[in-house]
N, C-alpha and C positions, 0 to 999 in steps of 0.2 A: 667778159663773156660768160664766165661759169653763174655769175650774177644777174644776166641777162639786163644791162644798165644799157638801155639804146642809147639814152641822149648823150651818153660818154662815150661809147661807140662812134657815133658820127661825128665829136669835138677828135677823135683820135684818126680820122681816118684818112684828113688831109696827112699827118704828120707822118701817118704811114707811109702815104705815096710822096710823101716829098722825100722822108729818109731812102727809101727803096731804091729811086732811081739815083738820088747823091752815092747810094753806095754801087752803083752797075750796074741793077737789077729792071729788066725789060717793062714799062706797067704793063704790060699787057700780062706777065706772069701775075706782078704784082694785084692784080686786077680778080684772075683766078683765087688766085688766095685771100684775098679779102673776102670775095662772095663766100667760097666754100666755107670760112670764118663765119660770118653773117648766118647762114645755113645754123651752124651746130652751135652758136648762142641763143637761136628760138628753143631748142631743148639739148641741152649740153648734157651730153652722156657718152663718156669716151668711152674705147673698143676694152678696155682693162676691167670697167665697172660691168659693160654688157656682157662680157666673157665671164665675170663674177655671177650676174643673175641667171644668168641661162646655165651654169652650172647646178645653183643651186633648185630651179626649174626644174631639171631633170632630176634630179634626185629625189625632191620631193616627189614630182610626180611618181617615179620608180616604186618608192618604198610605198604613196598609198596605193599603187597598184598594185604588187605585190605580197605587201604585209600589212595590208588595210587596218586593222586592228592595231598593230602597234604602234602604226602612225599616228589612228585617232588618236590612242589616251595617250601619247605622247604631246599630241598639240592641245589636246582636253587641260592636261596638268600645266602647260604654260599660261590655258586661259580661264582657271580654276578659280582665279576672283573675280571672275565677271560672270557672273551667274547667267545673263542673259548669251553672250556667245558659248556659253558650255551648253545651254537649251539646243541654240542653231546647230551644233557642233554633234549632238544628242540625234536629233532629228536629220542630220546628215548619215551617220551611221547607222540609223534604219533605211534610208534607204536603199546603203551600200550593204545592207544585211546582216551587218554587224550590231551583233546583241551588246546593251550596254545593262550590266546589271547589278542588282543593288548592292549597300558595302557586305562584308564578310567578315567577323571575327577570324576566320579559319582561310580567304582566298585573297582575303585586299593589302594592300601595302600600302605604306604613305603616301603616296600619289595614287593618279589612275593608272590600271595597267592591264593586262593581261593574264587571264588565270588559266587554267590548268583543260580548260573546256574552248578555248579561243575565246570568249567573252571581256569585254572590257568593265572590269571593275570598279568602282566607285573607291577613292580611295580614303583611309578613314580620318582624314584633318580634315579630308572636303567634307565632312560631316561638323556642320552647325555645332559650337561648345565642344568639339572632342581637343583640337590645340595636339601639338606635336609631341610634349612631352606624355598622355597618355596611350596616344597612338604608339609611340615608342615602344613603351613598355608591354602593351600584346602583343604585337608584332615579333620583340624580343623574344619572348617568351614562348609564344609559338614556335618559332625557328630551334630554340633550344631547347625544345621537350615535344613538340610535336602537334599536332592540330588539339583542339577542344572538343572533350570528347560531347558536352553536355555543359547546360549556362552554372551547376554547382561546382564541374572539373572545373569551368572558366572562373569562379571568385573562389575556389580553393590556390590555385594559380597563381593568379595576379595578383600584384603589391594593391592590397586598396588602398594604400595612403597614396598610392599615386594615381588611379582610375577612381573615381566619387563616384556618390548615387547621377551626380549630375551627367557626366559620359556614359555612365549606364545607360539613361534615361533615353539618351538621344541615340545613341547607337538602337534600341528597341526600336524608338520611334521607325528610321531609317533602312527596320529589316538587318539589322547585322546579328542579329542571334538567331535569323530564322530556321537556319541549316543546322541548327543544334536542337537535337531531339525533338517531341514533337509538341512543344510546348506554342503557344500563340500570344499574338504581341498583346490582345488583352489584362490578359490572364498577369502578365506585369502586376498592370495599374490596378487589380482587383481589390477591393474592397467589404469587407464583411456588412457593414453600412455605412451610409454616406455622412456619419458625423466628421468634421474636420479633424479630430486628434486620433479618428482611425490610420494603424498605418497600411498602406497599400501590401502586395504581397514583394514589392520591389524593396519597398522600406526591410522588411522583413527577411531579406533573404540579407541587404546588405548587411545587417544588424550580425545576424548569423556567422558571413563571412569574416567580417573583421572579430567577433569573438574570438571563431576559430584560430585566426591569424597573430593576434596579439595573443593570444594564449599561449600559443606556442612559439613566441617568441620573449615571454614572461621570464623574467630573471627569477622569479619566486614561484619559480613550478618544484614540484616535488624533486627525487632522486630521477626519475623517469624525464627522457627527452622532451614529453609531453602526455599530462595526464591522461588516465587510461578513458574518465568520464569525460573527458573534452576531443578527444579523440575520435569517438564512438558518436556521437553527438550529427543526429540526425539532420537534414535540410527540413525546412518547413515543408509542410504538406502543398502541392500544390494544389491550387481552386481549381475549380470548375465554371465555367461560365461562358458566354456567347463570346464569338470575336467580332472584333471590331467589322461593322461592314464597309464595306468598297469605299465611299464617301470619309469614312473616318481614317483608314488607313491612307487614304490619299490626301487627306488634308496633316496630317500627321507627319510623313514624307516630305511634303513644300516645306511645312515649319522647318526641317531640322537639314535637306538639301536643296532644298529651293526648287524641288522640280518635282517629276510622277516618274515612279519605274513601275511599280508594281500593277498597273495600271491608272488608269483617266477620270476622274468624278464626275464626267460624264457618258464612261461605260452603261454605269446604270437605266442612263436615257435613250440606249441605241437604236430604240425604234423612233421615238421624237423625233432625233436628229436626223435619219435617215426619212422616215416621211412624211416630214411636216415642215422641214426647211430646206430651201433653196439656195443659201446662200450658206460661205463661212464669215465669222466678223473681221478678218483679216480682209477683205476685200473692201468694208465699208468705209477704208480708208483712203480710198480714192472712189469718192461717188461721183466725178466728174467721170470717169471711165465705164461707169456703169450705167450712165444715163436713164432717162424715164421709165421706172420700173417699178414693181411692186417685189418689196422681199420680206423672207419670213428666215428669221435666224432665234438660235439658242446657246445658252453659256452659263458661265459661273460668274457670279458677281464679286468683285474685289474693289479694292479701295474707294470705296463709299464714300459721299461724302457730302452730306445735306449743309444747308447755310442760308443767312440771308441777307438779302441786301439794301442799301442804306435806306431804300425809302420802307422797309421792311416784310416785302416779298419773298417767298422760299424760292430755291433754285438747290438744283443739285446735281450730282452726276457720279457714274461709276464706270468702271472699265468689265469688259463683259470677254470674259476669256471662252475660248472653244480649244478644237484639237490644232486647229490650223493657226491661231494668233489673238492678237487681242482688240477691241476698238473700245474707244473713250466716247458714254454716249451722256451727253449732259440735258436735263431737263429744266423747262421754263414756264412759267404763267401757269397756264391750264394744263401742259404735260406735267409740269410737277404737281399739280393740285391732283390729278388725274391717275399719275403711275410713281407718284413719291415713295409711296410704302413698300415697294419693288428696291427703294436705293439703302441694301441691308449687305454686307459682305457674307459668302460662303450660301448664295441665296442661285437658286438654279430657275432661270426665268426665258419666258419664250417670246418673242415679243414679233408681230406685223406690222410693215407700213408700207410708205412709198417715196422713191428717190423724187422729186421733182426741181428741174429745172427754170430759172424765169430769168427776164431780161427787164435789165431798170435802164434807165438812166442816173446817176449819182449828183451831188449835187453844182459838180462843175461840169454838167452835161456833155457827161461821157458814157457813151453805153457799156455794162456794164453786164455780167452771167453769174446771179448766185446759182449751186445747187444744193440741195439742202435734203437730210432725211427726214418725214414726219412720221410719227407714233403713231397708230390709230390702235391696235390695241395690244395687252400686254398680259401676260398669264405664269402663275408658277409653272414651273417646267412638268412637275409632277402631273398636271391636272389638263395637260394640251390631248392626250391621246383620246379620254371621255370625251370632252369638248368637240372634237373636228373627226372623231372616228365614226363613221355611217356604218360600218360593220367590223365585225372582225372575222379575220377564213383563216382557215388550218386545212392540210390535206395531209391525209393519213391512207398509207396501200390497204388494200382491199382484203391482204391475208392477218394483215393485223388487228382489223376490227372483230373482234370478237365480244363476251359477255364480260371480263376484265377491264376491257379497254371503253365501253360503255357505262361500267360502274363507275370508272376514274374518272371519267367526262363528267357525268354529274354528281361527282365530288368534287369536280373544284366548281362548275356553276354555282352550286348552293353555298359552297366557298365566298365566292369572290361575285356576288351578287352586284349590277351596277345597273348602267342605262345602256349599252351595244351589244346589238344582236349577234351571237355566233351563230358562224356560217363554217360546215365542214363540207368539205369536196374528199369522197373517194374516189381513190384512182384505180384502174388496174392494164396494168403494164402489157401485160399477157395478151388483153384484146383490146387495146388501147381504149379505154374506157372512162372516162370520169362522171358521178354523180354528185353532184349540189344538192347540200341536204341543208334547206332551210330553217328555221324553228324560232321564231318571232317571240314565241316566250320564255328563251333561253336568254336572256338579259346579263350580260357581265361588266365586270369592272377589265379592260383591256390591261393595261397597266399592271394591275393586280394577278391575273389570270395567265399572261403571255412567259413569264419565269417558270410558273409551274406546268404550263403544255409542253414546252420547252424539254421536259423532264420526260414525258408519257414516249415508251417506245413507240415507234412507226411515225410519231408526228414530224412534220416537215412545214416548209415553205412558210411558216406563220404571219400573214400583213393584215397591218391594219389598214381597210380603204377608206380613204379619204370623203369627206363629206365635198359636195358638188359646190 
C-alpha cells in the first residue's frame, strides 16, 4: 500500500477476504476495510506524518510572520549554493520589505543573518573566492577587538597570510569595505597609468600591510619590540579619481555574488524601461498566453553566443535579463544577418516585434498552432529615447522660475545639444494655472539632459512623449 503496487493489491485481495471470514470476521466489516485500505494507498500519508507537517507548517509560518527577517536569511543560508533560489528568495523579501544588504567587514557573519539595523546581511563565504577560512579570521578578529575603524585599521589587524590581495579584491568588489571611511570601491583598483607592471593602489597598500606585519613580527628587529622607522611608517597616499558608475559597480557585484544589491544596470535606463516598453522578458516565456500582439521590451544581454551551422549559416542567441527575469531570444537567417551584432554580453538592447500565431497542418496531417516571436527591429538601449521621443516636457512651479533657473536651463540645452524639442509647462497652484512653453529650437539630447534637470530645483514630472 505505502508503495502504491495496485496489481499486488488486487492478487491480495481475495486472500484477504477468504483469511477474514476463516477467522469470524463478518465481509461485510471485512469489505469496509478493504475500501478504506484502497482509499489511503492512492496517497498514503498516515495521521503521525500529517501531525509531523502541519507542525512544522505552523511554525514556519509563525516565525515568517513574526521575525520575517530571521527566517529569511536563515532559509537564504540553507539555499546559499543555488544562487538562482537565493535571487527568488531576494526578491521575496522585498516584497515582504525586508532589506537585504550588502556583505560588511564590520555587520556580516558567516552566513546570512541579521544586523544590528534588522537587515539581512549578505554573509561573507557567500562572497565568490572569500572560503571559510578567511571569513574566519575577520570575523575573529572583529568580535575580539571590536569593529574596523577604517580599511588601514582593517590590514593592520588581520593576519595577511590568511586574508590575500585575492579576498581583498572580492570583498571591494561586493561593497564590504563600504562602511569604512569614506574611501570608494574605485579608488581600490586605481592606477597611476595603465601599464601592466603598474601596481593598483590595492597592490600597494597590501604590499604595505604585510611589511608592516612581518616586521614586526621579525626575529631580527633591534632591542625595541618593533622598529621605531617601521612603526611610524605611513599608509600610501590615497588617489583621487572617479567612481565606478552604476553599470560597473553592478557588474562587479554579479561577478563576486552573483546577484545586484547596490542597485540594477538598468537603473540607468529608467525612462526607457518605463516608456518605451510594454512588456517584462519574463513574460515572453510563455507567448502562447499572450497571443497576437505587438511588444516592445529591454534588458542586459548575457550569455552570448554566435555559431554556425553545418551547411555554414550564422545563428546565434543570448538571454536578455530585465528587473523581473530573464528570456532566451535566439536568432536565424536574416534576424541574425540583421540584429547579429546586438549578440555581445554586458550589451543593454531594446528590441520591437510581434507575437504571431499560425495554424499548419504537420506532416501526418494533423492540425497543428505554432506561436512564435518575430524581430522587426532592435536598438542599443542608450540610443531608444532620441529615436521614438517626439518631445520631451518638464514642469517647474511658477515661484521657482526665475533668472537662475532660466540661466540653468540654457546651460544644459547648449550642454546636451540633440534632436527633441523641449517643452516646459509652468504651473501655479495658487490659481490653478499651467502654461506650455514651447521652443522648437531648443533641440536636446533626452537621455543626455533628463540626469541633469533632474538636479534643477522646482523641476518635477519629467517625460519623455512618445512619438505617434
Amino acid at each position: 500500500m505505502g508503495k502504491k503496487q495496485i496489481d499486488k493489491m488486487n492478487e491480495l485481495e481475495v486472500l484477504f477476504y477468504e483469511g477474514g471470514e476463516k477467522n469470524g470476521h463478518p465481509r461485510e466489516t471485512l469489505h469496509k476495510i478493504w475500501e478504506e485500505w484502497k482509499k489511503f494507498a492512492s496517497y498514503a500519508f498516515n495521521k503521525s506524518h500529517a501531525a509531523c507537517y502541519s507542525w512544522v507548517a505552523y511554525q514556519t509560518a509563525y516565525l515568517k510572520a513574526h521575525y520575517p527577517a530571521e527566517y529569511m536569511a536563515a532559509v537564504m543560508t540553507s539555499a546559499q549554493t543555488d544562487i538562482k533560489r537565493v535571487t527568488e528568495l531576494m526578491e521575496d523579501c522585498r516584497k515582504q520589505g525586508v532589506e537585504v544588504a550588502a556583505p560588511s567587514v564590520n555587520d556580516s557573519q558567516m552566513d546570512f543573518a541579521v544586523d544590528s539595523q534588522g537587515r539581512i546581511r549578505f554573509g561573507l563565504q557567500a562572497i565568490s573566492g572569500m572560503g571559510e577560512a578567511a571569513s574566519s579570521v575577520i570575523i575573529a578578529e572583529r568580535e575580539a577587538n571590536g569593529p574596523y575603524k577604517d580599511i588601514f585599521d582593517f590590514l593592520k589587524r588581520v593576519d595577511m597570510h590568511s586574508v590575500n590581495k585575492k579576498n581583498l579584491e572580492v570583498l571591494i568588489k561586493a561593497g564590504a569595505f563600504d562602511g569604512l571611511g569614506s574611501m570608494h570601491r574605485a579608488q581600490y583598483f586605481y592606477k597611476e597609468n595603465q601599464l601592466e607592471t603598474t601596481p593598483t593602489y590595492l597592490d600597494q597598500l597590501v604590499r604595505w600591510a604585510i611589511r608592516r606585519q612581518d616586521g614586526a613580527a621579525s626575529n631580527q628587529m633591534s632591542i625595541f619590540s618593533m622598529s621605531e622607522e617601521l612603526a611610524e611608517e605611513d599608509h600610501p597616499p590615497i588617489p583621487e579619481c572617479e567612481p565606478w558608475s552604476n553599470i560597473e559597480r553592478c557588474r562587479y557585484e554579479k561577478e563576486v555574488i552573483n546577484t545586484y544589491l547596490s542597485g540594477h544596470p538598468l537603473d540607468d535606463f529608467k525612462y526607457e524601461i518605463k516608456m518605451m516598453t510594454n512588456i517584462t522578458v519574463d513574460k515572453l516565456n510563455n507567448l502562447e498566453a499572450l497571443g497576437d500582439c505587438e511588444v516592445s521590451f529591454a534588458g542586459l544581454v548575457s550569455n552570448a553566443k554566435k555559431m554556425t551551422s553545418r551547411t555554414g549559416e550564422g545563428y546565434g542567441s543570448m538571454t536578455i535579463d530585465d528587473y523581473g527575469g530573464s528570456y532566451e531570444l535566439r536568432l536565424f537567417k536574416k534576424d541574425y544577418v540583421d540584429f547579429g551584432t546586438f549578440i555581445q554580453d554586458n550589451t543593454f538592447i531594446y528590441a520591437r516585434g510581434r507575437i504571431i500565431t499560425r495554424q499548419y497542418v504537420d506532416k501526418d496531417n494533423n492540425p497543428r498552432t505554432s506561436t512564435k516571436l518575430y524581430i522587426n527591429t532592435m536598438l542599443y538601449l542608450a540610443n531608444v529615447l532620441e529615436r521614438y521621443t517626439a518631445k520631451l516636457t518638464f514642469k517647474v512651479a511658477l515661484s521657482d522660475v526665475d533668472e537662475a533657473f532660466s540661466r540653468s536651463i540654457e546651460k544644459l540645452v547648449k550642454k546636451h545639444k540633440g534632436k527633441v524639442p523641449l517643452q516646459a509647462v509652468v504651473v501655479d497652484p495658487t490659481h490653478n494655472i499651467a502654461l506650455t512653453m514651447n521652443a522648437q529650437n531648443l533641440m536636446v539630447n533626452p537621455r543626455e539632459i533628463i540626469p541633469d534637470l533632474e538636479k534643477i530645483k522646482g523641476v518635477f514630472d519629467i517625460k519623455p512623449i512618445k512619438k505617434s
